[in-house]
C-alpha positions as CSV (number, residue, x, y, z in Angstrom):
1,X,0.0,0.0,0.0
2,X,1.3,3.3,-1.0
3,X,1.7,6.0,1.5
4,X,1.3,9.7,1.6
5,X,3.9,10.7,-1.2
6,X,6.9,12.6,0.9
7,X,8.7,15.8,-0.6
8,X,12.2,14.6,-1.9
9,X,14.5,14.3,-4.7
10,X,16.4,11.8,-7.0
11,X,20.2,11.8,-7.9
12,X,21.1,11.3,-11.3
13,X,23.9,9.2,-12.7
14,X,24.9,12.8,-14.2
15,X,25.0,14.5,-10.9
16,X,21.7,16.3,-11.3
17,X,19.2,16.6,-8.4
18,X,15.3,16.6,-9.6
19,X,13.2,17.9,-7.0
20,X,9.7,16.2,-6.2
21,X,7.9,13.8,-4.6
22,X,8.4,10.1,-3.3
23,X,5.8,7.9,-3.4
24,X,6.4,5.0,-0.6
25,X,6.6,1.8,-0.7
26,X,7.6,-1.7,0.8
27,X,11.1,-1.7,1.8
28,X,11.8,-4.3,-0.8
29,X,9.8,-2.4,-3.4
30,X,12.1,0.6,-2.5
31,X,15.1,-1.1,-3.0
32,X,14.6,-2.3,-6.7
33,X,12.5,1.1,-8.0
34,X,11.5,4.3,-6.9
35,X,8.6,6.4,-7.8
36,X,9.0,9.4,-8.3
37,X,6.7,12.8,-9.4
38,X,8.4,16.1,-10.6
39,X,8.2,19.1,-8.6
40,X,6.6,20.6,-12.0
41,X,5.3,17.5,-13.3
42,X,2.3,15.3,-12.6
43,X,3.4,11.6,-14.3
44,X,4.9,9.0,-11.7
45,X,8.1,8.8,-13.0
46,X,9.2,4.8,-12.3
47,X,13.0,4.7,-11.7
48,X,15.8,2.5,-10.7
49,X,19.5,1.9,-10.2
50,X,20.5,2.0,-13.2
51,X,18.8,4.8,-14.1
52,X,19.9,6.6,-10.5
53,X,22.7,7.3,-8.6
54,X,20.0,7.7,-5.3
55,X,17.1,9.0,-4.1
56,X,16.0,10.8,-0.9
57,X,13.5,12.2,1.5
58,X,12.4,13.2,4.5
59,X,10.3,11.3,6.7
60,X,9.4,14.1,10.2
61,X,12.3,16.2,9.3
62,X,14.6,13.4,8.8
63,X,16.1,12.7,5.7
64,X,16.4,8.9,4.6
65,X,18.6,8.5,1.9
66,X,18.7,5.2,-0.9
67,X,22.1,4.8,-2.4
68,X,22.4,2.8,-5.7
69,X,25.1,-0.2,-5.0
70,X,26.2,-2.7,-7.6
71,X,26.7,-6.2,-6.0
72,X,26.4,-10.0,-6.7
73,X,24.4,-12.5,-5.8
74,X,22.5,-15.5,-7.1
75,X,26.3,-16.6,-8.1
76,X,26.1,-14.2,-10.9
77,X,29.4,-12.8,-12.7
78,X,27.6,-10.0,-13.4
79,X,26.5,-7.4,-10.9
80,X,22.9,-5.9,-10.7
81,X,21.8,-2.8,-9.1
82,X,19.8,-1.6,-6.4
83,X,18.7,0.7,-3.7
84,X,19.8,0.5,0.2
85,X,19.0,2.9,3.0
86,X,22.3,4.6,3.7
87,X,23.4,4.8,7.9
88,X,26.4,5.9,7.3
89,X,28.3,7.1,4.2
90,X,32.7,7.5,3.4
91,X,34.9,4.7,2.9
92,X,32.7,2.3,4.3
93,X,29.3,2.7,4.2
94,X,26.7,1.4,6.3
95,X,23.3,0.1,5.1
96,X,20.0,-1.0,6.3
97,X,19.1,-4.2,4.0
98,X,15.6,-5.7,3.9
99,X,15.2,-8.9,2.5
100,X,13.0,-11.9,1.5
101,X,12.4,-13.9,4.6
102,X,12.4,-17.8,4.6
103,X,11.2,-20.6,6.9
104,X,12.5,-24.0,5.8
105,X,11.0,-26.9,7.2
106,X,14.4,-28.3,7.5
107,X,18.2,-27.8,6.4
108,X,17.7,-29.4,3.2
109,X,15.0,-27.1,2.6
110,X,16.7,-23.7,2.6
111,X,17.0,-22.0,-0.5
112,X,18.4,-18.4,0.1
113,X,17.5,-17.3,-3.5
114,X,13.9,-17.4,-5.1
115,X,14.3,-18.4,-8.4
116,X,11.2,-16.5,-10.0
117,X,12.9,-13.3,-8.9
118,X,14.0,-10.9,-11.8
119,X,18.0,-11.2,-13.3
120,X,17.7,-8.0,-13.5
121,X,17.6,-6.9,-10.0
122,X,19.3,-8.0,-6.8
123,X,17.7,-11.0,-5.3
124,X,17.3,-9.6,-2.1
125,X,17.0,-12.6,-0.2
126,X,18.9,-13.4,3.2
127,X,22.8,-12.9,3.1
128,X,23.9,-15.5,5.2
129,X,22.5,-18.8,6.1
130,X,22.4,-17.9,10.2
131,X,19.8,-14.9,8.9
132,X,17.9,-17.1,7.2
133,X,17.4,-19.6,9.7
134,X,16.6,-17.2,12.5
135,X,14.6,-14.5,10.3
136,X,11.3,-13.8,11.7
137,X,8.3,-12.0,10.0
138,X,8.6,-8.9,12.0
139,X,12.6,-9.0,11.5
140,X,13.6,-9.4,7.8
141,X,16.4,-7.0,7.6
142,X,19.8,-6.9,8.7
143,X,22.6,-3.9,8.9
144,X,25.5,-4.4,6.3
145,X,28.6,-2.7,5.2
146,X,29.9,-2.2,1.7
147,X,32.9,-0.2,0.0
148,X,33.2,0.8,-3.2
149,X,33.6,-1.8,-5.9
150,X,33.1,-4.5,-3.3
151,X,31.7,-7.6,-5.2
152,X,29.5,-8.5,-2.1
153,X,28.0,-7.0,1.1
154,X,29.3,-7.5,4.6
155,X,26.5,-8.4,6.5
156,X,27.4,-7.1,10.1
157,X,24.3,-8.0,12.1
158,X,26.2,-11.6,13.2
159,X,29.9,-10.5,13.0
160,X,31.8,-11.2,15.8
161,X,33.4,-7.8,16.7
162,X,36.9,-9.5,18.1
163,X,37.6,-11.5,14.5
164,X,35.2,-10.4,12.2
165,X,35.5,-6.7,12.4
166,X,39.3,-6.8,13.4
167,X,39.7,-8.3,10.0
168,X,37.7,-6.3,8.3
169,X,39.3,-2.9,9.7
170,X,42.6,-4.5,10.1
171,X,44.1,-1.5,7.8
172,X,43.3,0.8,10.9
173,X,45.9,-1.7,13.5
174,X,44.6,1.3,16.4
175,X,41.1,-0.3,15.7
176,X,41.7,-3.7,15.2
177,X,44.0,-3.7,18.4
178,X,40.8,-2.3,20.5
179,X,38.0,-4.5,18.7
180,X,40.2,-7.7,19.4
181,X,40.3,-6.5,23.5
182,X,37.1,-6.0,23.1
183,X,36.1,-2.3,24.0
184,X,32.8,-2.2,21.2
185,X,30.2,-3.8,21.7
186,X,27.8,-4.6,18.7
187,X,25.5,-1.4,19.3
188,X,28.4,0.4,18.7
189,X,29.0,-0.6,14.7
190,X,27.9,3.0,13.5
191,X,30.5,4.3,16.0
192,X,33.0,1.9,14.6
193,X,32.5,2.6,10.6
194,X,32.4,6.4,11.6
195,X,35.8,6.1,13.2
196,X,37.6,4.2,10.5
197,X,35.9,6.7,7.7
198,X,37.4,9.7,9.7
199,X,41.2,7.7,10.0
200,X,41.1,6.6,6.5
201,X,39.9,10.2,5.5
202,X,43.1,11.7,7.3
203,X,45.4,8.6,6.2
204,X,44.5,9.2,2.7
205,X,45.3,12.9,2.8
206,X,48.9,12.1,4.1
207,X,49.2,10.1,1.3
């Protein structure tokens, strides 16, 4: 069901921003398309990822903002495109990913991918086996990180901060050092990616 259309504004792969209006969605829906109506216009405009760099709006002030990713999945060699809600942007970025949920009956039964699903777009189904098995109806999303011209997404919801995220950051050995003893705790992943954006920021600028 579509809900009141919010004031907001599309990216284009050109760098232009068109003002307008955002029609919402499902979660899912808003991650393979966006509808969007002109600020002088009054045709719904259907676009997608690779049509868009991004899309935003504001939802009580605060503005949500889709980011057009490339990625893999489905064991594809070729990428497809599509929207995720942005947490936290720089080096690494930090999205909010919703996905297909599935409840297999048993092991043999899980597929991760539905196979009706369009090529064309990502699949959008759970990123990890763990998610799958312990996805619940109210709960089928997951936080992941991504850097540009990363094949696949992190999915960060089940990483263990001590290995997991050590590796990942190991580039920043400050960071790793403190994730290995242990100082974060998973709420404090935003905190994390923020910190390594701002060293990597400086560390690049020496360069």
């Amino acid at each position: 069901m579509a809900q009141k259309p919010a004031f907001g504004y599309v990216l284009t792969t050109g760098g232009d921003t068109l003002k307008g209006a955002i029609i919402l969605r499902d979660r899912l829906l808003q991650q393979m398309r966006v509808e969007f109506v002109p600020l002088r216009g009054e045709e719904v405009l259907v676009l997608d990822a690779y049509q868009l760099a991004g899309y935003c709006y504001y939802e009580q002030d605060k503005l949500i903002r889709y980011v057009a990713l490339p990625f893999y999945q489905d064991g594809s060699n070729i990428p497809s495109r599509g929207f995720l809600r942005q947490l936290v942007a720089g080096e690494v970025q930090l999205y909010d990913y919703a996905y297909l949920p599935v409840w297999p009956r048993r092991q043999a039964d899980l597929l991760l991918i539905p196979q009706s699903w369009d090529k064309k777009y990502p699949t959008f189904g759970p990123l990890s086996r763990k998610e799958a098995e312990f996805a619940s109806q109210s709960s089928n999303r997951c936080i992941v990180a991504y850097r540009a011209g990363a094949k696949r997404l992190e999915e960060v919801s089940w990483w263990d901060l001590r290995q997991d995220a050590a590796t990942y950051f190991a580039d920043y050995p400050a960071l790793a050092t403190d994730l290995r003893a242990g100082r974060y705790r998973k709420r404090d992943i935003a905190k994390i990616v923020q910190q390594y954006n701002t060293w990597y920021q400086g560390a690049k600028s020496d360069m």
